[in-house]
Wavefront OBJ file of the C-alpha trace (Angstrom):
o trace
v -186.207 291.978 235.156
v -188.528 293.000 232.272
v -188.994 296.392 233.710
v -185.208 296.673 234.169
v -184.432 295.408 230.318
v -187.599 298.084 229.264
v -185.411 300.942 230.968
v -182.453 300.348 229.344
v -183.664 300.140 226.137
v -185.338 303.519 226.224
v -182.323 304.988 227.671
v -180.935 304.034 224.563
v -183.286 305.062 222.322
v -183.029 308.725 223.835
v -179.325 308.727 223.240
v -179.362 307.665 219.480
v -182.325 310.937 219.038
v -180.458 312.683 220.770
v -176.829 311.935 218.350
v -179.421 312.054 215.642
v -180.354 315.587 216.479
v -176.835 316.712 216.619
v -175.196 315.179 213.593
v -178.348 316.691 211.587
v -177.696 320.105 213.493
v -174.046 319.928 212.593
v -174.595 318.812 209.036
v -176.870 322.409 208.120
v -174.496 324.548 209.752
v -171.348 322.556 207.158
v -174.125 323.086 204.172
v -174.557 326.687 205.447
v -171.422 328.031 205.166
v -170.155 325.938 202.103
v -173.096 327.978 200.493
v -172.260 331.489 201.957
v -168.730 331.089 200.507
v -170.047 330.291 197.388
v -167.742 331.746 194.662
v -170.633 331.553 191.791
v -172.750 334.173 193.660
v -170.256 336.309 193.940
v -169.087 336.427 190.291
v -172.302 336.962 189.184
v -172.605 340.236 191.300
v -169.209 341.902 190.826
v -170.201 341.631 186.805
v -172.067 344.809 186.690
v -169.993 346.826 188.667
v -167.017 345.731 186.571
v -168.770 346.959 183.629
v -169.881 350.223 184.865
v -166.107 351.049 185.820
v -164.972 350.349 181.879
v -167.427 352.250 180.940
v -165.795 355.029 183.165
v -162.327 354.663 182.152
v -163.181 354.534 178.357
v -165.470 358.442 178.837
v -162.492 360.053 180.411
v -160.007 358.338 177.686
v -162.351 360.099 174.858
v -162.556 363.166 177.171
v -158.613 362.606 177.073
v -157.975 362.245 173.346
v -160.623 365.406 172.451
v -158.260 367.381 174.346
v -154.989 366.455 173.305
v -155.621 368.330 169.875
v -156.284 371.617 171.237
v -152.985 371.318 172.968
v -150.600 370.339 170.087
v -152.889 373.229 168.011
v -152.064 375.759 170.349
v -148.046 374.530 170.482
v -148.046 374.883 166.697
v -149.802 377.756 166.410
v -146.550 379.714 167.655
v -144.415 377.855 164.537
v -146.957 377.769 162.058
v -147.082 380.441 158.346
v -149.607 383.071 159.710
v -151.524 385.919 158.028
v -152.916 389.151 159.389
v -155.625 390.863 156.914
v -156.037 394.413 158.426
v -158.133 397.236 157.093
v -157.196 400.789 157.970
v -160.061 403.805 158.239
v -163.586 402.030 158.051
v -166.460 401.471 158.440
v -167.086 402.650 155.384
v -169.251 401.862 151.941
v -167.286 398.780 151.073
v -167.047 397.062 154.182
v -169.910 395.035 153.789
v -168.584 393.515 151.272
v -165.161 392.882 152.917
v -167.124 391.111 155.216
v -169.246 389.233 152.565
v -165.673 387.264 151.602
v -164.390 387.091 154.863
v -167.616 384.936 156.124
v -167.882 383.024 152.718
v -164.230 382.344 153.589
v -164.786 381.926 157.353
v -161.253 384.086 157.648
v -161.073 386.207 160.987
v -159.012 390.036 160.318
v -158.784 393.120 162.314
v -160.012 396.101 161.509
v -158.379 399.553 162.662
v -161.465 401.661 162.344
v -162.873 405.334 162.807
v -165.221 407.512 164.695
v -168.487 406.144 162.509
v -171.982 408.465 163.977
v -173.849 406.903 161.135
v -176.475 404.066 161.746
v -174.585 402.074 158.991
v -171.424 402.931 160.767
v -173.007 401.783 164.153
v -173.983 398.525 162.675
v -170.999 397.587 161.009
v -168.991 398.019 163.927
v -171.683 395.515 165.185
v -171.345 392.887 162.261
v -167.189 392.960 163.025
v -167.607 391.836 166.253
v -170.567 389.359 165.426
v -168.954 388.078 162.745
v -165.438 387.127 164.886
v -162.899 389.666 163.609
v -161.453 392.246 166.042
v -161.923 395.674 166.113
v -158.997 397.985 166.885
v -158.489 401.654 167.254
v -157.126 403.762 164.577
v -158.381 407.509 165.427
v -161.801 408.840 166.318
v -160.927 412.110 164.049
v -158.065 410.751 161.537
v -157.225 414.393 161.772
v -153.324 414.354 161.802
v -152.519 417.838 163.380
v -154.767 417.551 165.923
v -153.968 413.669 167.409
v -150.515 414.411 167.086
v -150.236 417.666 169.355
v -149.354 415.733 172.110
v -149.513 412.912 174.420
v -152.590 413.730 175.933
v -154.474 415.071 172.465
v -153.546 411.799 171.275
v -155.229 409.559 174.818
v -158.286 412.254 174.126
v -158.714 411.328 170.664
v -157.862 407.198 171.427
v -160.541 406.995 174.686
v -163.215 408.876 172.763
v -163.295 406.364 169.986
v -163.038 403.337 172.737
v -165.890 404.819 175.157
v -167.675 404.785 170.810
v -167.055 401.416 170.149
v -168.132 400.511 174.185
v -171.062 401.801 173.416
v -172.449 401.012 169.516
v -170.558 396.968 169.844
v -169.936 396.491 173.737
v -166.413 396.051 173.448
v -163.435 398.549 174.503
v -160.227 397.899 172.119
v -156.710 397.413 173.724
v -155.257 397.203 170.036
v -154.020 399.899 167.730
v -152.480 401.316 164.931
v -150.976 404.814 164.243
v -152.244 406.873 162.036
v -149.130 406.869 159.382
v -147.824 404.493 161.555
v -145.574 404.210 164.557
v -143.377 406.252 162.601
v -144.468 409.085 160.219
v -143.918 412.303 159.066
v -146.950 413.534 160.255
v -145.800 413.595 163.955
v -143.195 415.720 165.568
v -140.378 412.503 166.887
v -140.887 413.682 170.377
v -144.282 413.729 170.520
v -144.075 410.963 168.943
v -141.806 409.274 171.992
v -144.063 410.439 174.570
v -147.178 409.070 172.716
v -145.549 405.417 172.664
v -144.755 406.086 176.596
v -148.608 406.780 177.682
v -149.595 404.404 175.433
v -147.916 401.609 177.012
v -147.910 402.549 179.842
v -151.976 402.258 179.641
v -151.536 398.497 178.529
v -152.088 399.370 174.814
v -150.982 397.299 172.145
v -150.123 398.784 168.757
v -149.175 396.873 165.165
v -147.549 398.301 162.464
v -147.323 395.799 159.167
v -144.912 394.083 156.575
v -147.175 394.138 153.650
v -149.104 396.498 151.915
v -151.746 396.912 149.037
v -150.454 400.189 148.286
v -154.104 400.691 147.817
v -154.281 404.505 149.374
v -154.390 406.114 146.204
v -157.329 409.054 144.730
v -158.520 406.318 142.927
v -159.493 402.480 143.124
v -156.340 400.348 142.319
v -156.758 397.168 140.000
v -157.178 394.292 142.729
v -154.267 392.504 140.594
v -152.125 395.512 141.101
v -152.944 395.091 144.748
v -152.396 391.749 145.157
v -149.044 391.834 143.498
v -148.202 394.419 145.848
v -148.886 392.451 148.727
v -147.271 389.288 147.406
v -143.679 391.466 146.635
v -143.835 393.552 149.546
v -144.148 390.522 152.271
v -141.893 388.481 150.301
v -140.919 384.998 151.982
v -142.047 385.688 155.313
v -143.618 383.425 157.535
v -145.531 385.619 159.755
v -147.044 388.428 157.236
v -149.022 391.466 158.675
v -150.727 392.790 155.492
v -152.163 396.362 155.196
v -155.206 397.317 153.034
v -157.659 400.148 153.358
v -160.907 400.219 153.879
v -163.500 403.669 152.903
v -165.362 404.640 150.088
v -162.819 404.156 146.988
v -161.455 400.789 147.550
v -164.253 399.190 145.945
v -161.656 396.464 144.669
v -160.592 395.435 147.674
v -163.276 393.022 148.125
v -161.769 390.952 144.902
v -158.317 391.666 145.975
v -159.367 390.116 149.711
v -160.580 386.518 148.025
v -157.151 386.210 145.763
v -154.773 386.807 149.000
v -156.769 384.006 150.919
v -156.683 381.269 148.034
v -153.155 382.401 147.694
v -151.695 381.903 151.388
v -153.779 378.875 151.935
v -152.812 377.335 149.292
v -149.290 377.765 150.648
v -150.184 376.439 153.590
v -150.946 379.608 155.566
v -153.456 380.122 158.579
v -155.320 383.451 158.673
v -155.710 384.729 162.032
v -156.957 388.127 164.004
v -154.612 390.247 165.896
v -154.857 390.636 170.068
v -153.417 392.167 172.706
v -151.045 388.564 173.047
v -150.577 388.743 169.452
v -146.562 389.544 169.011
v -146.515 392.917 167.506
v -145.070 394.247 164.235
v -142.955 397.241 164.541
v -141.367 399.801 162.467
v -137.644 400.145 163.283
v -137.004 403.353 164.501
v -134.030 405.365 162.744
l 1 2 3 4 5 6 7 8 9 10 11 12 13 14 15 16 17 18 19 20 21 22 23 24 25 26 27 28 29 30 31 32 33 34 35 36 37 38 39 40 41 42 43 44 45 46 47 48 49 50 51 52 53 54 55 56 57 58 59 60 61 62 63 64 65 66 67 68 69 70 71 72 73 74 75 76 77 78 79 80 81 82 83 84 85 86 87 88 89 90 91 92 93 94 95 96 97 98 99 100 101 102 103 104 105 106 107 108 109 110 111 112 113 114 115 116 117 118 119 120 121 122 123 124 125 126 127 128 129 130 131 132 133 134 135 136 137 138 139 140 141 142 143 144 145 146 147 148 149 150 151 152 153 154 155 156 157 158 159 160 161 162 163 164 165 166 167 168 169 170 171 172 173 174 175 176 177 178 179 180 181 182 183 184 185 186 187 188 189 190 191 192 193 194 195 196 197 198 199 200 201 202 203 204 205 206 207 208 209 210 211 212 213 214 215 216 217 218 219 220 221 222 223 224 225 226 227 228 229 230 231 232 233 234 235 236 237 238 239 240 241 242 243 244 245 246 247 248 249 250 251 252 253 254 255 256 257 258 259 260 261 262 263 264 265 266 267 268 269 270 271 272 273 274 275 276 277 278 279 280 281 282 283 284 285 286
């Protein structure tokens, strides 16, 4: 009887261990994945990345706004009051000093220039391009008679000057202006014709003007003289294409140069240099 009554109760006790062992086993496997959904750990490790994806968004906004300038510049550019300083026949004596003003101004300009062999000629051509403006063909020889034979004396003279300008600044112009203009006395009106024909038809560009110094004379004009010229002769226009001369005599030009700048900025005026996308000034033909 005692051994029976000693049976049962171990029975038992193995049961209740054995219960004992599962509730515990069941109760770590509730407490484990209460704790591996867990939303405070994962808050705390989605901060960072959260950050470092503002941080993203606010570059390319900045990236975004520095942009947005240069595009409304470049749609006003095609409305806004524009000048064109252009100097006809250097490099010469003075130009050094045209480009003295020009950089103390920071104003670009073109300049229509010559067949220069000197080493001062060689390094002005230089400085132009160094300095931002553009260089553009006028004539290698300036000799009248001779570019104006014909269609091909002309394309002679006009490569000769470009295969110069290749060589003394490393770059070949695509921009020009006529000796006398597109249209002259100098040139018989045929010739003339069949110039404009090759010459577009070799992607050239060539500019005329609507303002002019009047500063061609034997001697040096007053730059006051000049400036007034300029002021009457381009009038109330908002795109002005002005006209001076640059060689040995025009030693007022320089002056002249600094008066037309604080002038037409005052006014409101941007001063650019001309290109081959630069809408060209033409002479009306009669």
């Amino acid at each position: 009887m005692f051994i029976k009554s000693f049976r049962l109760k171990t029975a038992a006790a193995v049961c209740g261990a054995v219960l004992l062992g599962v509730s515990l086993g069941l109760l770590v496997l509730l407490l484990a994945s209460r704790s591996a959904q867990s939303p405070p750990q994962s808050s705390v490790c989605s901060e960072p990345e959260q950050s470092a994806a503002s941080g993203t968004e606010e570059s390319g906004t900045e990236e975004s706004d520095t942009a947005q300038p240069e595009e409304s510049s470049s749609e006003s550019s095609e409305n806004q009051k524009t000048v064109w300083l252009t100097f006809d026949d250097g490099p010469s004596a003075v130009t050094a000093e045209i480009l003295d003003v020009l950089k103390e101004k920071e104003v670009p300009a073109t300049f229509f220039v010559i067949g220069a062999t000197t080493d001062r000629g060689r390094s002005l051509y230089q400085r132009i391009v160094d300095e931002g403006h553009a260089l553009g063909i006028h004539s290698y020889s300036h000799r009248y008679q001779q570019i104006y034979a014909s269609a091909d004396a002309y394309w002679e003279d006009f490569t000769r000057l470009a295969d110069h300008l290749e060589e003394c600044a490393g770059v070949r112009p695509t921009i020009f202006r006529f000796p006398g203009g597109s249209v002259n006395k100098f040139a018989d009106p045929d010739i003339l014709k069949q110039i404009k024909q090759k010459m577009e038809k070799e992607g050239m560009v060539w500019f005329d003007w609507n303002a002019l110094a009047n500063d061609d004379g034997a001697s040096a004009a007053p730059a006051e003289e000049m400036f007034e010229n300029i002021l009457q002769s381009a009038g109330d226009n908002e795109q002005i294409l002005i006209l001076m001369h640059d060689d040995a005599l025009r030693t007022t030009a320089p002056e002249c140069i600094s008066m037309l700048i604080d002038h037409y900025q005052g006014l409101g005026y941007t001063f650019e240099k001309l290109t081959a996308e630069t809408e060209p000034i033409h002479f009306s033909e009669k």
